[in-house]
N, C-alpha and C positions, 0 to 999 in steps of 0.2 A: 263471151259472157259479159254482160253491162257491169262495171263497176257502181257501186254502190254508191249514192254523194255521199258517205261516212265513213267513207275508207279511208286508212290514216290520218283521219279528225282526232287530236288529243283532246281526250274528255276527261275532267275531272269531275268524278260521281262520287258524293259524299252519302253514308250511308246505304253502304255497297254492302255490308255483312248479309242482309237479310232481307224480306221481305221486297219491297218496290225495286231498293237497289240492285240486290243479288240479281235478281228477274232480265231488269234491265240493262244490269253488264253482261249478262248472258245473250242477249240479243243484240246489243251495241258492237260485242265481239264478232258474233256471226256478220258485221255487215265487215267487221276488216277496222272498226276503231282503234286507236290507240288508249288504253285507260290508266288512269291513276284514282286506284280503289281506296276509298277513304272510310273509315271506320275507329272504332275502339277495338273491336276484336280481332287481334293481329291471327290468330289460330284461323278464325275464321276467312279472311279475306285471304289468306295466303293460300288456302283450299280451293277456292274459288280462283287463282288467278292461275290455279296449276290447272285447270279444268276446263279454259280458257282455249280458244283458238287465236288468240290475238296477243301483240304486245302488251304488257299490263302490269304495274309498279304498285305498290303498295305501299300506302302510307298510313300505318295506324295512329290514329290519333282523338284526340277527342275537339269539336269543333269548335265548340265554348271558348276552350285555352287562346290565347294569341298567338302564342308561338307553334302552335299546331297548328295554327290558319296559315303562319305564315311558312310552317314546313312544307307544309301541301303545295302551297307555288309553288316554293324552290325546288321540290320535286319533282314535278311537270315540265320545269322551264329545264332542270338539267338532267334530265331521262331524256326529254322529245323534243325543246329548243322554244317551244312553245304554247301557247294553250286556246284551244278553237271552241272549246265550247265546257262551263259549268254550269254541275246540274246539279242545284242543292236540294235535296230529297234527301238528309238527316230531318228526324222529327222525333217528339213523343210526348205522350201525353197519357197523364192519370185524371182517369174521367170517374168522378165522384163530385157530391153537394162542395160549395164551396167553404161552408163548414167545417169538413172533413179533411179539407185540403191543410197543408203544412206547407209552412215561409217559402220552407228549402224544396220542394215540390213545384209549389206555386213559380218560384223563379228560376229552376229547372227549366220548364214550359218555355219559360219567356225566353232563355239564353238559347237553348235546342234550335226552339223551331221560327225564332224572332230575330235575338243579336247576332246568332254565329251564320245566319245567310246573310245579313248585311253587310257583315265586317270582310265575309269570304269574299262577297261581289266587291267590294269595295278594294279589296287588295289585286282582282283579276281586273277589274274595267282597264286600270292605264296599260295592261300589255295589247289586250284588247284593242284600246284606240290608237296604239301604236302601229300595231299592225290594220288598222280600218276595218276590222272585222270581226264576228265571234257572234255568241252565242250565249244567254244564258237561261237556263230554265230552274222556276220553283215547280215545288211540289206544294202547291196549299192544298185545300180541301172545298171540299160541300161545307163546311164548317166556316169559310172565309163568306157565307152568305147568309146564311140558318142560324143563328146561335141557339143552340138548346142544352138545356139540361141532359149530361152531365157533362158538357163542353165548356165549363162555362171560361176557363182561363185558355184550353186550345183555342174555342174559337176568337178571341181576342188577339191569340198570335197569328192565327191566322187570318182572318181580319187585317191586322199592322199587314203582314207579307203581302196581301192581294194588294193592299196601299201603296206597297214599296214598289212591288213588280209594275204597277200601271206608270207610277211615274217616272222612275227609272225606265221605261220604256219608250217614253215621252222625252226622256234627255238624250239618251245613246243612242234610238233608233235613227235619227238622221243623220249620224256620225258612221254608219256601216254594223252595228251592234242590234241584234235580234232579241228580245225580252218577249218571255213563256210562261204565263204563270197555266197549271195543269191544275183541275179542281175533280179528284175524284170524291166517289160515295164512298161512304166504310167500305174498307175491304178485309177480307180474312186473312189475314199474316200474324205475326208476333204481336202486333201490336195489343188486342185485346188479353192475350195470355198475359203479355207482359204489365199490365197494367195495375194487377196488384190487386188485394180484396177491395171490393167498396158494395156497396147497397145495388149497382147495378151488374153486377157482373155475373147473376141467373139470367138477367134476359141476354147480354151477350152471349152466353153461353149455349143456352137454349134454343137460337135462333140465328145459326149461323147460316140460313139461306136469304137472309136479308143480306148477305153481304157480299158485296161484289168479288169478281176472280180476280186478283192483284196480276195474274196476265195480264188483266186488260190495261189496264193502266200502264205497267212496263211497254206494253205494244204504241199507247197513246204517243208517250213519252216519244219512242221512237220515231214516230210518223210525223210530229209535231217538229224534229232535227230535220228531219228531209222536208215536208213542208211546211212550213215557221208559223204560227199565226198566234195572235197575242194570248189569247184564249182557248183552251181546251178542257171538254166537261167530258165526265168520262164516270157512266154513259153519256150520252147526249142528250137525250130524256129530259135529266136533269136541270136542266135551264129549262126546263117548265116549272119545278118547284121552286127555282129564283126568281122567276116571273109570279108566280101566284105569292108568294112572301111581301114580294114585293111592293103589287097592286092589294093586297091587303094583311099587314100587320098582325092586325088582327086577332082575323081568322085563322092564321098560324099559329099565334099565344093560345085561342081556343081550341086547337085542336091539340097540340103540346100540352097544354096543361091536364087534357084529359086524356091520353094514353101514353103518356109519360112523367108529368109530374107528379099527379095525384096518388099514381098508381106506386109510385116507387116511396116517396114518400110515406104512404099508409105501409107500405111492406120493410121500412129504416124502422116505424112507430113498432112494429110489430115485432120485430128482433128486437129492439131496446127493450121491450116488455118482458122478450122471456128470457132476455138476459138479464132483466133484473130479479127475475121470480128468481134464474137461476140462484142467485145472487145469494136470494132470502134463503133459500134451502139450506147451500152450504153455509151459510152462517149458522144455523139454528143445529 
């Protein structure tokens, strides 16, 4: 039987509890990976690592903090001696007007899915170049291309990340160092649940075959380690609608603003109204 090129690869996969990560430690194992699952939810990742066909250390933590970036090295480095490949795929985001949005929300966003893959890449590069080799892959989005309502602070981080990843890719790659950035479509995981009340969260709701199988993306992720290439769109499809954004502006504000802002917009107006009828009632 052919060994895998990702057999005993230490990987550290951030945002392993659920959704993209879970997926993808599940497959990363099946090829014979070594992981260090990284998350907040220690209950959770601990379930997942007994589930596991592979070596697999657990580090709870939250990625934001410093010192939980800097536990997660030291983790990796003295569990398995070394680290061949990070995959930062922590994110999250509350997608609502920016209006709606709150400081501590707003900068949420930005430390998630923006400071804490910088700071992580930044403390992994020097074992990296030390050993002349590695790996690092984002997780951004179709949202590092599109900005749309109600993205408006995601896609901004995501935006910075697609920035980061090109150039970072640009410095490390001729030193032995691989740079990934993965731009999937909405996909149906926690992320929508999780996201809280806002103005859009009936059409999320209501239409969850617009959104992609988060398989597919864990599968991307995967194929993208065995064969590297800077860019992966997931579908593939999809760099057709960064191509038409592209070549026209525009056309995309006018098509966005007519079955998505206007429409959400008139149905925010329309609950402010009968909450405030509500209003009147009980007072009277």
């Amino acid at each position: 039987m052919v060994r895998s090129p990702l057999h005993g690869r230490v990987i550290i996969l951030t945002g392993a509890s659920s959704g993209f990560g879970a997926l993808t430690a599940r497959r990363l194992a099946a090829e014979g990976a070594r992981l260090v699952l990284v998350a907040r939810r220690r209950e959770r990742l601990e379930a997942l690592a007994a589930e596991l066909s592979a070596e697999a250390a657990v580090e709870a933590g939250d990625v934001t903090v410093p010192d939980d970036r800097r536990r997660v090295v030291d983790t990796a480095l003295q569990t398995f001696g070394r680290i061949d490949v990070l995959i930062n795929n922590a994110g999250m985001g509350r997608l609502d007007w920016l209006k709606n949005l709150t400081p501590a929300e707003i900068d949420r966003m930005i430390d998630v899915n923006f400071r804490a893959p910088l700071q992580l890449t930044r403390l992994v590069v020097p074992h990296m170049l030390r050993a002349g080799r590695g790996h690092i892959v984002h997780v951004a989005s179709l949202a590092s291309f599109i900005a749309m309502p109600p993205y408006v602070i995601y896609a901004a981080t995501k935006f910075g990340l697609k920035g980061f990843a090109d150039a970072l890719r640009r410095e490390v790659e001729p030193l032995g160092i691989r740079v990934t950035a993965v731009y999937p479509a909405p996909a149906w995981t926690e992320f929508p649940d999780a996201n809280g009340e806002s103005v859009f969260r009936p059409f999320f709701s209501s239409r969850r075959w617009l959104f992609l199988d988060p398989e597919r993306v864990a599968g991307a992720i995967v194929r993208a380690l065995k064969r590297p290439r800077a860019h992966v769109y997931v579908p593939g499809w999809i760099r057709l609608l960064i191509q038409a954004e592209a070549l026209s502006p525009r056309l995309a504000d006018v098509v966005i603003a007519r079955w998505i802002t206007r429409p959400h917009w008139q149905a925010e107006t329309r609950r402010q109204n009968l909450e405030g009828e509500r209003d009147l009632v009980d007072r009277d």
